[in-house]
C-alpha positions in Angstrom: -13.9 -1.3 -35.6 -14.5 0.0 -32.4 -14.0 3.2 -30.7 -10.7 3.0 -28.5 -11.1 5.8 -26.2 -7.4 7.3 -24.3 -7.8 7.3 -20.5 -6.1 10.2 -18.2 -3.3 9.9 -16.0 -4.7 7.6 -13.0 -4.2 9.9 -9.5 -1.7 8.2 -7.2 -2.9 8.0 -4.0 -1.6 9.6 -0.8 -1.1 8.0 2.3 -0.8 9.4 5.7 1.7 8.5 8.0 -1.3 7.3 10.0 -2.8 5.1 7.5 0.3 3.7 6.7 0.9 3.0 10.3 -2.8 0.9 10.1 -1.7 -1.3 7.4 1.8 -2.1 9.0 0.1 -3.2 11.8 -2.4 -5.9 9.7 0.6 -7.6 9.0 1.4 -10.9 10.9 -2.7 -10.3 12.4 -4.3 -13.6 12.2 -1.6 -15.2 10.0 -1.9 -12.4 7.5 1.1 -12.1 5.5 2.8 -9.1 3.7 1.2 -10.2 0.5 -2.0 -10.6 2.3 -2.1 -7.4 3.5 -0.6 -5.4 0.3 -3.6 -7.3 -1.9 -6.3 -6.4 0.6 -5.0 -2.6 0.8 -4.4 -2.5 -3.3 -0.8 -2.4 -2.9 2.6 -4.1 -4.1 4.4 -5.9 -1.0 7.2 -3.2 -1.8 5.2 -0.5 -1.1 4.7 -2.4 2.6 8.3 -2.8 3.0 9.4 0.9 2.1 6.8 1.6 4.7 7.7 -0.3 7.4 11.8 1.5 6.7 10.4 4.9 6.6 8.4 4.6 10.2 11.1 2.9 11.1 13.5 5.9 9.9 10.8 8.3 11.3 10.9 6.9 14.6 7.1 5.6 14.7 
């Protein structure tokens, strides 16, 4: 049997209000779609939608 090795916690990664900013504003870019844009960016679409409430929420 092989050797089954345990992996560490995966980092989560941080995103600046900036960078979130740039992927909100992929979204509806040359048809691209919520999914689109949350695949391309390795993210869930809920992820895009908590976003788009907390700019919203921060005034940006």
């Amino acid at each position: 049997m092989g050797h089954v090795g345990v992996l560490g916690r995966e980092r989560r990664r941080r995103w600046s209000d900036a960078e979130k900013i740039s992927v909100l504003e992929r979204v509806g870019v040359n048809g691209r779609t919520v999914t689109d844009v949350a695949r391309e960016a390795d993210l869930t679409r809920q992820h895009i939608y908590q976003w788009r409430q907390e700019m919203r929420r921060k005034g940006l």
